[in-house]
N, CA, C and O of each residue as an XYZ file, in Angstrom:
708
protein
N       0.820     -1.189      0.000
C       0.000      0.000      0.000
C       0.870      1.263      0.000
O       0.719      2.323     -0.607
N       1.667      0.922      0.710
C       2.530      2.529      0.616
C       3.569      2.222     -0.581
O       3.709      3.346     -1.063
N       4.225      1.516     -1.194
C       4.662      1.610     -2.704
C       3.637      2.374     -3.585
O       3.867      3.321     -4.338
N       2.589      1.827     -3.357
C       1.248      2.791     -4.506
C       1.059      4.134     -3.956
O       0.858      5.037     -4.768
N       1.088      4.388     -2.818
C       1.052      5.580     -2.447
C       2.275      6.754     -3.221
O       2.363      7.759     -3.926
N       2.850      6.007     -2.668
C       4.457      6.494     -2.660
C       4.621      7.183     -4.806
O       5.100      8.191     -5.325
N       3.835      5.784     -5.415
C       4.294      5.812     -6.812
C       2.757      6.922     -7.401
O       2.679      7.282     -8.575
N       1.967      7.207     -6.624
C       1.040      8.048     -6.819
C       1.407      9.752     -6.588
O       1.189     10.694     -7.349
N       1.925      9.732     -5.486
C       2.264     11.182     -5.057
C       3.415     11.527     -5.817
O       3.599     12.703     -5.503
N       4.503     11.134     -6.817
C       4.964     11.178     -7.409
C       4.847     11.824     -8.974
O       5.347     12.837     -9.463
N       4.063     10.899     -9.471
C       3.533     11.172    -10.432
C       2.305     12.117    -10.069
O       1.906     12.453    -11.184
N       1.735     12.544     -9.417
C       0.941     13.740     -8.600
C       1.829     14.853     -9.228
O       1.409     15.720     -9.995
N       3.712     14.649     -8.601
C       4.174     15.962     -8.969
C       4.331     16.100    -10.081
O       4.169     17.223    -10.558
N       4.634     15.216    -10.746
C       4.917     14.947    -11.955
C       3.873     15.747    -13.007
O       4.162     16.556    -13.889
N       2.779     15.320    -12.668
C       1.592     16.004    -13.742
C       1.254     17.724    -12.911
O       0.812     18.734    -13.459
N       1.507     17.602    -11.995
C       1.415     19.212    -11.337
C       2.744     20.277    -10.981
O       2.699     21.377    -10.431
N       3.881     19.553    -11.485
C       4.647     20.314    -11.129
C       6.043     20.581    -12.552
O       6.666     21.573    -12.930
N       6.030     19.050    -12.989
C       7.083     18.431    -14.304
C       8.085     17.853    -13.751
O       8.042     17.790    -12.523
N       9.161     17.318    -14.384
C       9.922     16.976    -13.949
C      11.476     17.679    -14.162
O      11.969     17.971    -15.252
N      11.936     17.817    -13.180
C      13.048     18.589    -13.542
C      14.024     17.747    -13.291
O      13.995     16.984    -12.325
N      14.921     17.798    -14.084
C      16.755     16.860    -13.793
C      17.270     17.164    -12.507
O      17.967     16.306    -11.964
N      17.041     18.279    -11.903
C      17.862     18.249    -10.138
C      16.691     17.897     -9.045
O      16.707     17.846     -7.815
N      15.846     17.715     -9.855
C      14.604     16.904     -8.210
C      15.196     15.041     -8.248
O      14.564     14.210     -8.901
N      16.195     14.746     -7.610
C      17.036     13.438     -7.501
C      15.552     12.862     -7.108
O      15.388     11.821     -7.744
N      14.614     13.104     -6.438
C      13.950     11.832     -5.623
C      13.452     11.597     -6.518
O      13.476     10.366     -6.514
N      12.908     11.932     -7.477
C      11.913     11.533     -8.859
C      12.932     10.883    -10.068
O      12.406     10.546    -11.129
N      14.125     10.749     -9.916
C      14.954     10.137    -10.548
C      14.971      8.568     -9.580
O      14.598      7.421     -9.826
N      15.585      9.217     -8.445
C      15.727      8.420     -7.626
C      14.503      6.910     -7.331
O      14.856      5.737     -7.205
N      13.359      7.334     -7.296
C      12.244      7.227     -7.351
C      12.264      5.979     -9.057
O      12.539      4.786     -9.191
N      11.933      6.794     -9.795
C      11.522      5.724    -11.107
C      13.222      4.843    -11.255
O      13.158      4.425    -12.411
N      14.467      4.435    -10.752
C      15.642      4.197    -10.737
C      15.375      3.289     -9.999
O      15.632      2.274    -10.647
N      14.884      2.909     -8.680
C      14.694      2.160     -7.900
C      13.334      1.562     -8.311
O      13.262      0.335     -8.240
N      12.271      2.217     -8.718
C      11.101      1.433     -9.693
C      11.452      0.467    -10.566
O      11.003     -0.679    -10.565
N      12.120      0.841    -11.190
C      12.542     -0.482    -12.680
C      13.425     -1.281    -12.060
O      13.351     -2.411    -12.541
N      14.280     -1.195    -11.150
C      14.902     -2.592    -10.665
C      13.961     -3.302     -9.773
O      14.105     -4.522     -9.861
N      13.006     -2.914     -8.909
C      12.121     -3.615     -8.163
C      10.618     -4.012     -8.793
O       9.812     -4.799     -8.296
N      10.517     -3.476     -9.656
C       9.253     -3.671    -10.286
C       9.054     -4.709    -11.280
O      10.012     -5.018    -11.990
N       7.413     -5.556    -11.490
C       7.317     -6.601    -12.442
C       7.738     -5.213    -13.895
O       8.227     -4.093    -14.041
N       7.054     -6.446    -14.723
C       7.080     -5.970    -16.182
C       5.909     -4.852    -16.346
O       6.012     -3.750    -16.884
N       4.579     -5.536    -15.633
C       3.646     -4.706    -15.837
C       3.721     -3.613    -15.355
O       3.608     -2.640    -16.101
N       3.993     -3.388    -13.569
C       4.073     -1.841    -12.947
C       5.121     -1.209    -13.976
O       4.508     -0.277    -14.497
N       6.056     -1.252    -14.370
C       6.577     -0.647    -14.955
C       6.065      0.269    -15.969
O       5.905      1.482    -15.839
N       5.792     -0.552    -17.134
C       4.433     -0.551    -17.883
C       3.372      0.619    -17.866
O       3.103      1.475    -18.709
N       2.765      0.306    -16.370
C       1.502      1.365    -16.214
C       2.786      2.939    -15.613
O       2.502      4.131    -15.731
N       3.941      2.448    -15.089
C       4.594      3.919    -14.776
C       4.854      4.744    -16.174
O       4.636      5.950    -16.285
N       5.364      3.887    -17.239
C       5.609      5.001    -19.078
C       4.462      5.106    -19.055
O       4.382      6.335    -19.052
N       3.449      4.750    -19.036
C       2.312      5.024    -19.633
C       1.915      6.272    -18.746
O       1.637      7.294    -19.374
N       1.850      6.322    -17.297
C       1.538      7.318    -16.675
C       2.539      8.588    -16.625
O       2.238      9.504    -15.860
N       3.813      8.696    -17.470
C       4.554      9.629    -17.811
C       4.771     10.363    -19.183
O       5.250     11.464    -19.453
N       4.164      9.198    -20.071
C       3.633      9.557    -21.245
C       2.365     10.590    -21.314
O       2.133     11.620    -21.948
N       1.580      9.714    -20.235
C       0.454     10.596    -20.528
C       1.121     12.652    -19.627
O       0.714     13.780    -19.906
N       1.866     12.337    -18.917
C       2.159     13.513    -18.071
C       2.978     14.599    -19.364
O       3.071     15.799    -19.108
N       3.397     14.184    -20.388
C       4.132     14.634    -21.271
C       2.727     14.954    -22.052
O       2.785     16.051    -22.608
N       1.685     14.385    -22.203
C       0.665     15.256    -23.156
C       0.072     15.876    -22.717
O      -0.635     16.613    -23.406
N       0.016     15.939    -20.868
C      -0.896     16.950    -20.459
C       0.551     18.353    -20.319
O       0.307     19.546    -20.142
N       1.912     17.775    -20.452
C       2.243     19.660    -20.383
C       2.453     20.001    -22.092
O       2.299     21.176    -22.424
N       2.721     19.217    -22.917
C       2.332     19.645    -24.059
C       0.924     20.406    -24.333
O       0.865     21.501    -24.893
N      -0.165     19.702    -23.879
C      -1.464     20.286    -24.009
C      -1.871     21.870    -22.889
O      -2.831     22.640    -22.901
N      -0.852     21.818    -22.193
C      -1.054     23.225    -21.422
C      -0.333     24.066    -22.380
O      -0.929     24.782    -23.184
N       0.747     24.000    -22.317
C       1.512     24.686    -23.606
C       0.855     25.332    -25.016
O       0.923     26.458    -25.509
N       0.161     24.037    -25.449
C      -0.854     24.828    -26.498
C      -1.802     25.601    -26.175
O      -2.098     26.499    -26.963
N      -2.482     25.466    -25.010
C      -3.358     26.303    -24.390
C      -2.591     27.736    -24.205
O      -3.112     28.802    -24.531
N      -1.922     27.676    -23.915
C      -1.120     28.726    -23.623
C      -1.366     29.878    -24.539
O      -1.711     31.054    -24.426
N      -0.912     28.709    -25.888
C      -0.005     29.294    -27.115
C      -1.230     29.687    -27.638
O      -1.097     30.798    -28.153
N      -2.884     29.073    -27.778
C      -3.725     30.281    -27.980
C      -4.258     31.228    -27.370
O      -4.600     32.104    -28.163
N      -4.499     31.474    -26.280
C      -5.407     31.855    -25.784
C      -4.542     33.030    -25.302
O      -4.959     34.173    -25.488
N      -3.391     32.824    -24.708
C      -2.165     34.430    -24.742
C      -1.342     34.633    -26.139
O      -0.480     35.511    -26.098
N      -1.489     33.990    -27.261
C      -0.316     34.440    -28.441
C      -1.474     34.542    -29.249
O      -1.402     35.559    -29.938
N      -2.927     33.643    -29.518
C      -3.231     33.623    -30.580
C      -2.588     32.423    -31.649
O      -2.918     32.343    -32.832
N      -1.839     31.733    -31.134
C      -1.272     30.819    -32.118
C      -1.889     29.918    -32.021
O      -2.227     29.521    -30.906
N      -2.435     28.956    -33.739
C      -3.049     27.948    -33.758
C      -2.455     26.583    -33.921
O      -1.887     26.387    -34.996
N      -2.483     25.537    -32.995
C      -2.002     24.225    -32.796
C      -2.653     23.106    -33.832
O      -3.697     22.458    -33.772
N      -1.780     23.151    -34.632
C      -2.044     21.404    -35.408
C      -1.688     20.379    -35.202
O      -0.763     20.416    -34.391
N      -1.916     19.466    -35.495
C      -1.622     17.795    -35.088
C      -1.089     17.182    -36.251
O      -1.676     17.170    -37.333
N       0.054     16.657    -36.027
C       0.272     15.644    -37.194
C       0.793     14.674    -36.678
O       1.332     14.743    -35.573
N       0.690     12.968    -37.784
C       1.055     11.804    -36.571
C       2.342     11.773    -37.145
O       2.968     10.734    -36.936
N       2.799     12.493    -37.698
C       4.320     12.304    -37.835
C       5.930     13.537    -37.780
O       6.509     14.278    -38.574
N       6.059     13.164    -36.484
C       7.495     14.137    -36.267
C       8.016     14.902    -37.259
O       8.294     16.094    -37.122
N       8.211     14.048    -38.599
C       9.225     15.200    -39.293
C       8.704     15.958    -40.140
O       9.370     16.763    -40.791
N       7.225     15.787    -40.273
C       6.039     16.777    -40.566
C       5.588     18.295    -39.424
O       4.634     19.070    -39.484
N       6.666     18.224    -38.539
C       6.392     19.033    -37.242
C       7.392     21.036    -37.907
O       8.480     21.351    -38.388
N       6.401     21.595    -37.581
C       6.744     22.746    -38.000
C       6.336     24.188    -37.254
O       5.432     24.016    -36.436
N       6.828     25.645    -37.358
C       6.333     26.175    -35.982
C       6.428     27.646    -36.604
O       7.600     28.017    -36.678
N       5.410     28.666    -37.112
C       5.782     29.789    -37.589
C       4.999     31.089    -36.774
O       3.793     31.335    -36.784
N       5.978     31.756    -36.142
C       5.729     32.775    -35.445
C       4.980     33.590    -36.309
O       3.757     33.530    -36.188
N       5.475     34.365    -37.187
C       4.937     35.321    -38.057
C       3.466     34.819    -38.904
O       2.720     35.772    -39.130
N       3.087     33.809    -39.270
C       2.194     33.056    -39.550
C       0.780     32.457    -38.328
O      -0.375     32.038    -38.394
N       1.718     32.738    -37.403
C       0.566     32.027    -35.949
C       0.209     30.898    -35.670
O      -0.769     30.611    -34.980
N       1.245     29.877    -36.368
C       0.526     28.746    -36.067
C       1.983     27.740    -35.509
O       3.145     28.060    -35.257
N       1.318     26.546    -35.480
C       2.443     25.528    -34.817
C       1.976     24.426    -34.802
O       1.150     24.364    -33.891
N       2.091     23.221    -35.499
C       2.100     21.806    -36.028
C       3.149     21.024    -35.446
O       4.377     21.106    -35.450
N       2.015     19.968    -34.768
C       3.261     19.343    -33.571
C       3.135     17.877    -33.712
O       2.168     17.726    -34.458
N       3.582     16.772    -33.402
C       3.296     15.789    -33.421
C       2.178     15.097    -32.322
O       1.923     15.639    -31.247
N       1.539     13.781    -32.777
C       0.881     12.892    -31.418
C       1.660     12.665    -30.411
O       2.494     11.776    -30.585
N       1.645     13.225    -29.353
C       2.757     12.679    -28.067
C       2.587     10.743    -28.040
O       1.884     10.216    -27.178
N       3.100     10.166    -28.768
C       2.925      8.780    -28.523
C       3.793      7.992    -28.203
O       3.607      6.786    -28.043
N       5.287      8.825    -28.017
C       6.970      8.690    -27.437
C       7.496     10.096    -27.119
O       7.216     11.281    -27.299
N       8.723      9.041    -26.352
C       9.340     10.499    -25.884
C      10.205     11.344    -26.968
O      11.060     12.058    -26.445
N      10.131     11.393    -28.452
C      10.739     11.335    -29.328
C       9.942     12.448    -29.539
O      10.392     13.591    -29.454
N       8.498     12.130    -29.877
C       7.306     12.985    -30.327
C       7.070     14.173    -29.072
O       6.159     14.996    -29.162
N       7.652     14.151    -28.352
C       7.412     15.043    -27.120
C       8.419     15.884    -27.291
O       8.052     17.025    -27.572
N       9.848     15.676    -27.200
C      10.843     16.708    -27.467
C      10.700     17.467    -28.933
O      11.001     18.656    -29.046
N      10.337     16.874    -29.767
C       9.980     17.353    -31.328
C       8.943     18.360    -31.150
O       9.072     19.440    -31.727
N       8.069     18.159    -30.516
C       6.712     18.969    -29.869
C       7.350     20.464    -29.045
O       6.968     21.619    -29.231
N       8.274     20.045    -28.241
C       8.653     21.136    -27.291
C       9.735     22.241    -27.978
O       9.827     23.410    -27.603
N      10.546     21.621    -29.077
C      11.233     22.604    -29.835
C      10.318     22.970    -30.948
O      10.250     24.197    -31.017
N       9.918     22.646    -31.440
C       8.356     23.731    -31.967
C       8.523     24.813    -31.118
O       9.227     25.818    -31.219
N       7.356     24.236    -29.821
C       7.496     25.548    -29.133
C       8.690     26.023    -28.425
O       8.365     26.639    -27.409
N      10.061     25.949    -28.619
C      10.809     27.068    -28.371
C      10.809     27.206    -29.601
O      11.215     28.362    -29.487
N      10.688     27.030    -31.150
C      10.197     28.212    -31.897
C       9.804     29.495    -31.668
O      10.179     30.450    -32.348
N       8.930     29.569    -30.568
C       7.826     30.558    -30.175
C       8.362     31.049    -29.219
O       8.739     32.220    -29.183
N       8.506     30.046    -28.096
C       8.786     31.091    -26.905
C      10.230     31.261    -26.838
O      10.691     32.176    -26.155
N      11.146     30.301    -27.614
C      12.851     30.215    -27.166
C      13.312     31.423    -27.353
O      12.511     32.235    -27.817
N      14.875     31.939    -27.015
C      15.623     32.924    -27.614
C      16.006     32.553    -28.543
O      16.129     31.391    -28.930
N      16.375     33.999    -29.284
C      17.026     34.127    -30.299
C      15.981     33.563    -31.279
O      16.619     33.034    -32.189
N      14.987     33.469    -31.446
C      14.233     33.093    -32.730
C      13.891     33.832    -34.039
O      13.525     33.337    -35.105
N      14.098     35.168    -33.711
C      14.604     36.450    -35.035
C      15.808     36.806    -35.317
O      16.083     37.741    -36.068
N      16.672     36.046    -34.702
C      18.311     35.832    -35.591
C      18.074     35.249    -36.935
O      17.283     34.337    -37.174
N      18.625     35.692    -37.555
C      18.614     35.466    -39.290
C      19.473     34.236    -39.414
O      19.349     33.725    -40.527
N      20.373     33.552    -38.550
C      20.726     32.719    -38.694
C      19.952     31.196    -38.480
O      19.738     30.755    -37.351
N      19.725     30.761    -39.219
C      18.607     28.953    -39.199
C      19.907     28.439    -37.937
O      19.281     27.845    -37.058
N      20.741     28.454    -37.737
C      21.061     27.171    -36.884
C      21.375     27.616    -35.421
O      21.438     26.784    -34.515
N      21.543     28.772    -35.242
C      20.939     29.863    -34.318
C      19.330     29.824    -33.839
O      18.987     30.028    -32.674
N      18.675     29.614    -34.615
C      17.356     29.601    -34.548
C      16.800     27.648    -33.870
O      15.942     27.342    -33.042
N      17.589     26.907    -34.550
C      17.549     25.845    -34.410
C      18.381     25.208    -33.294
O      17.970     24.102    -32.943
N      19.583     25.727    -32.593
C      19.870     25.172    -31.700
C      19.075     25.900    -30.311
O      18.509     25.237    -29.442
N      19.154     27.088    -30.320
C      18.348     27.353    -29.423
C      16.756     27.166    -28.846
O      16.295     27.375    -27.724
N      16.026     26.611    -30.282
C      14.915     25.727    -29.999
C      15.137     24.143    -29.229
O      14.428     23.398    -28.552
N      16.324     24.123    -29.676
C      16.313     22.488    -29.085
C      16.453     23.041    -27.743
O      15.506     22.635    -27.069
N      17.442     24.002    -26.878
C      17.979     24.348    -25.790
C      16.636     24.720    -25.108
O      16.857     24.645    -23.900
N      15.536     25.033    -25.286
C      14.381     25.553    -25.041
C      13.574     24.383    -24.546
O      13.012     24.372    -23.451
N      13.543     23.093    -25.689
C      13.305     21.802    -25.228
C      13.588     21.255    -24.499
O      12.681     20.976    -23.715
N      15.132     20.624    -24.134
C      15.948     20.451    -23.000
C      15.758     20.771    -21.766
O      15.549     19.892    -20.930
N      15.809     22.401    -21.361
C      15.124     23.259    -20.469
C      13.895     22.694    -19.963
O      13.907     22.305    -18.795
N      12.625     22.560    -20.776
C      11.784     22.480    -20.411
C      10.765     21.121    -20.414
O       9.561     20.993    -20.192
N      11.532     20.445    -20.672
C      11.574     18.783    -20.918
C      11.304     18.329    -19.395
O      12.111     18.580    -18.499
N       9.956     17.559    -19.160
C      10.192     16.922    -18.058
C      11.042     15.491    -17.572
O      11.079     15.003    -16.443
N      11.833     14.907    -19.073
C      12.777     14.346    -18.943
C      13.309     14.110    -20.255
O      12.631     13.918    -21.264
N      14.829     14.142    -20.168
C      15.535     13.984    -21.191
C      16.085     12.641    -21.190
O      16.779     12.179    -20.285
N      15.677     11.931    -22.442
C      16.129     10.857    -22.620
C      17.263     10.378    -23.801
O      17.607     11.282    -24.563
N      17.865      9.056    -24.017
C      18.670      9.201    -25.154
C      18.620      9.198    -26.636
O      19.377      9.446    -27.575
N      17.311      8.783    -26.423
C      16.362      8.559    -28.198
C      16.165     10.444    -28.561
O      16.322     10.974    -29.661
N      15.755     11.189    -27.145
C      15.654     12.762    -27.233
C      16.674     13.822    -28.158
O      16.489     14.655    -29.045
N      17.914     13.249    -27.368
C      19.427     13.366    -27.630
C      19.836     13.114    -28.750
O      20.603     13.827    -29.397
N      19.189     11.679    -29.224
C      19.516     11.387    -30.654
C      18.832     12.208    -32.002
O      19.195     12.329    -33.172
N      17.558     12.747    -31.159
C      16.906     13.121    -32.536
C      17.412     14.370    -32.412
O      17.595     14.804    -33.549
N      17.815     15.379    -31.368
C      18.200     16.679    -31.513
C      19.250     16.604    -32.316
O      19.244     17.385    -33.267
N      20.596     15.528    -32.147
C      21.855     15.591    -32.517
C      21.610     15.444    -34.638
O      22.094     16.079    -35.575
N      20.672     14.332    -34.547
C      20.201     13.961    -36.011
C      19.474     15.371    -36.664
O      19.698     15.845    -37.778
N      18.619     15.845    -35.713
C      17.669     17.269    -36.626
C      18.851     18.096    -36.939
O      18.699     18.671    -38.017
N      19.847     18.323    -36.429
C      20.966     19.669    -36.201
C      21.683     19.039    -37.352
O      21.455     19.556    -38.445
N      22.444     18.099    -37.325
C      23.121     17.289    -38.384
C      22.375     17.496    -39.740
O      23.238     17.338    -40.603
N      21.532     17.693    -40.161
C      20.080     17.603    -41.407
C      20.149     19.165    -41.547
O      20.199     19.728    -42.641
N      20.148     19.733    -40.482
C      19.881     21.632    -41.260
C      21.216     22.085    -41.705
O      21.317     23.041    -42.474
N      22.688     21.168    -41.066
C      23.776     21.866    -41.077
C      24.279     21.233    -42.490
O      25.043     21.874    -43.213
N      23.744     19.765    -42.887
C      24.545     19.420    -44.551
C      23.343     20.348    -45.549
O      23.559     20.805    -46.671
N      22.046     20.449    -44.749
C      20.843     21.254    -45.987
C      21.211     22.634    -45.676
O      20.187     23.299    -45.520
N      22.187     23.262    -45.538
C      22.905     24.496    -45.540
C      23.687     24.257    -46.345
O      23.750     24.830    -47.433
N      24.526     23.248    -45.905
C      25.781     23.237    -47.173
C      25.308     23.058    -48.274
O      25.806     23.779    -49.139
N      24.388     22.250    -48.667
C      23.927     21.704    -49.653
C      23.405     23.041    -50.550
O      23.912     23.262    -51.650
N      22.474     23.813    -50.056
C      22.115     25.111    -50.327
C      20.352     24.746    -50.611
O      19.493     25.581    -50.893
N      20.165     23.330    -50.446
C      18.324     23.561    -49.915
C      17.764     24.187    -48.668
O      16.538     24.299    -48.664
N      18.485     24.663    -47.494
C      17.866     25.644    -46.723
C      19.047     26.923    -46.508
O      20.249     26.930    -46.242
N      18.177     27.812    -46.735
C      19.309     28.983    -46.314
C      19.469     28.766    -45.084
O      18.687     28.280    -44.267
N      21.263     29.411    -44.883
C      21.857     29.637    -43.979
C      20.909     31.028    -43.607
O      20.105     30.446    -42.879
N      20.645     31.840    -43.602
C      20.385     33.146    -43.365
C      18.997     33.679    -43.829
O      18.816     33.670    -45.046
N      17.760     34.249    -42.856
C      16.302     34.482    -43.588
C      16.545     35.886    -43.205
O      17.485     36.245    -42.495
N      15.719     36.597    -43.673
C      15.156     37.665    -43.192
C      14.738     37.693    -42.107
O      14.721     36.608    -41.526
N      14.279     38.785    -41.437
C      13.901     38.550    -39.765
C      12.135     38.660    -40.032
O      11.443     38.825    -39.028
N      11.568     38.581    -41.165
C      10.363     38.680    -40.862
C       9.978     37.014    -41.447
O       8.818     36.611    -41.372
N      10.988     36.216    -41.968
C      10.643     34.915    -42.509
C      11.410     33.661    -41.980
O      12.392     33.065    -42.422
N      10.400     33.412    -40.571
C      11.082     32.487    -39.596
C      10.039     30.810    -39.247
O       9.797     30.097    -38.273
N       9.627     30.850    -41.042
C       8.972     29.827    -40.615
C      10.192     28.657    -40.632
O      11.284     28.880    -41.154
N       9.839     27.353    -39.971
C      11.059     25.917    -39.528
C      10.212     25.010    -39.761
O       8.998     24.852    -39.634
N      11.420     24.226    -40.267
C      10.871     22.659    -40.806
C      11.374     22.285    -39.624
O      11.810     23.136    -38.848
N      11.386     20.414    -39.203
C      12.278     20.199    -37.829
C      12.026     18.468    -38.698
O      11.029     17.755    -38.801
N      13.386     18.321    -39.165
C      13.308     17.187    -40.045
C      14.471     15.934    -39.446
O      14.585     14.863    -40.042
């Protein structure tokens, strides 16, 4: 009874508070979960952190209309995910991994990150990921991989000369491929 307690008030903070990298007990906490736990508790814990990742995604969009005016789209696929300030809108993926959640959250540092009217795309693009990171209720290594892979993709489609290095400051729409 007090394991369920224990794994309730947790995830309590979790959906009311997020998760941050220096709160150790909530590390501490799901670290000592997966070595003591069957297959299933485990199981219902991603699932109950998954879902905690669509309810701060889904505050976020709330946010993003109702104080910016910006309109939230859905798409079921990540590299269809796109985010244009000047335009008002922002196309995010289904939170259905933690993959689709960080892809979701650098969108919105599109919007809210720094530096997003630097004329420089990879300026614009690393500091969206840094925005994600930040505000990520956990960073994982699949997360890591897709930031390192999206950054890798704008920096050869620069060289290449299919995305400019350099926009105007009024033309900041982003692919996130």
């Amino acid at each position: 009874m007090k394991d369920i307690l224990a794994r309730e008030a947790v995830l309590f903070r979790l959906r009311t508070y997020g998760y941050r990298r220096r709160d150790r007990r909530v590390r501490h906490y799901f670290a000592a979960e997966r070595s003591k736990a069957p297959a299933r508790e485990l199981r219902k814990t991603k699932v109950a952190l998954l879902e905690a990742m669509r309810e701060h995604i889904n505050d976020y969009c709330a946010v993003l209309a109702s104080a910016d005016g910006i309109e939230t789209n859905w798409t079921s696929q990540h590299l269809k995910a796109e985010a244009s300030l000047d335009a008002g809108f922002i196309t995010i993926p289904h939170i259905r991994s933690h993959v689709a959640y960080a892809v979701a959250l650098h969108e919105i540092g599109h919007i809210y990150g720094k530096h997003q009217r630097h004329p420089s795309t990879m300026v614009r693009e690393r500091w969206a990921w840094k925005f994600a990171r930040r505000h990520a209720m956990l960073w994982t290594e699949e997360m890591e991989t897709q930031k390192v892979t999206s950054l890798k993709w704008y920096e050869s489609q620069i060289r290449t000369g299919h995305v400019p290095a350099l926009h105007p400051p009024t033309e900041i729409s982003t692919r996130d491929k």
